[in-house]
N, C-alpha and C positions, 0 to 999 in steps of 0.2 A: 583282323584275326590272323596270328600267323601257322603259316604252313610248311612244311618238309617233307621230302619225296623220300622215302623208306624202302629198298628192299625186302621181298617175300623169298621166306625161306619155306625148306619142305624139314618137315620134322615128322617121323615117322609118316602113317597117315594125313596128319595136317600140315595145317599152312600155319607159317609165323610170322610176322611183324612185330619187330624191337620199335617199341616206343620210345623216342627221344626223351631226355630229362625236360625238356621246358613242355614235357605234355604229361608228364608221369600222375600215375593216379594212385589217390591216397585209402585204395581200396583194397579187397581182396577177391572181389567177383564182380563182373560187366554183363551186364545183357546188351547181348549183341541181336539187331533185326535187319534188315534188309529193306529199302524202300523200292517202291515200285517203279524207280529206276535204276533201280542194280545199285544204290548205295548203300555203304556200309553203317550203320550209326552203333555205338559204341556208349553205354549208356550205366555209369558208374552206379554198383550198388552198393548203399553203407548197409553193415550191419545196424544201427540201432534207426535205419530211417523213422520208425514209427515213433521212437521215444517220445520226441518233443510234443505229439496231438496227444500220446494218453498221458504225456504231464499234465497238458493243458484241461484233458476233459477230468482228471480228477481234482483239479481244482475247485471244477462247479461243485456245491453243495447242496441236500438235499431242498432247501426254498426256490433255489433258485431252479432247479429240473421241477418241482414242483409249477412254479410263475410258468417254465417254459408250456408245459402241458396245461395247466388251463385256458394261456393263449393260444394254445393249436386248439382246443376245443372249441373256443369263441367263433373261433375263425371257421369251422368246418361245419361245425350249427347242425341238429337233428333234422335228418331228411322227410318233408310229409309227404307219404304216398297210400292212393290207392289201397284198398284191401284188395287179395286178389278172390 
């Protein structure tokens, strides 16, 4: 994996770091965290992340969430207890 030693500048209040071209990101906003040894991680966010799983979940149709729910029923079975 490669790496580059980048200058920190002061910008107003903050700190800055020019990101080189062979690391640029095809984003508009990062979440940045901190690990529990003082590293930086840098954690690209897409706007549409979610898109692609509610494509997927509306593909299922109503038989098939139907099948899914009688299977989680089977599986979970009416509990016999006690009166109290």
């Amino acid at each position: 994996m490669p790496t580059t030693i980048m200058p920190v500048f002061k910008h107003g209040h903050n700190q800055v770091v020019q990101i080189p071209a062979e690391f640029r990101l095809d984003v508009e906003q990062v979440e940045i965290r901190r690990t529990e040894n003082g590293d930086l991680v840098l954690h690209p966010l897409r706007s549409n992340r979610g898109q692609a799983l509610l494509q997927t979940l509306s593909d299922f149709d109503a038989d098939f969430i139907t099948a899914l729910e009688l299977d989680r029923a089977e599986l979970l079975g009416i509990q016999e207890r006690d009166n109290l």
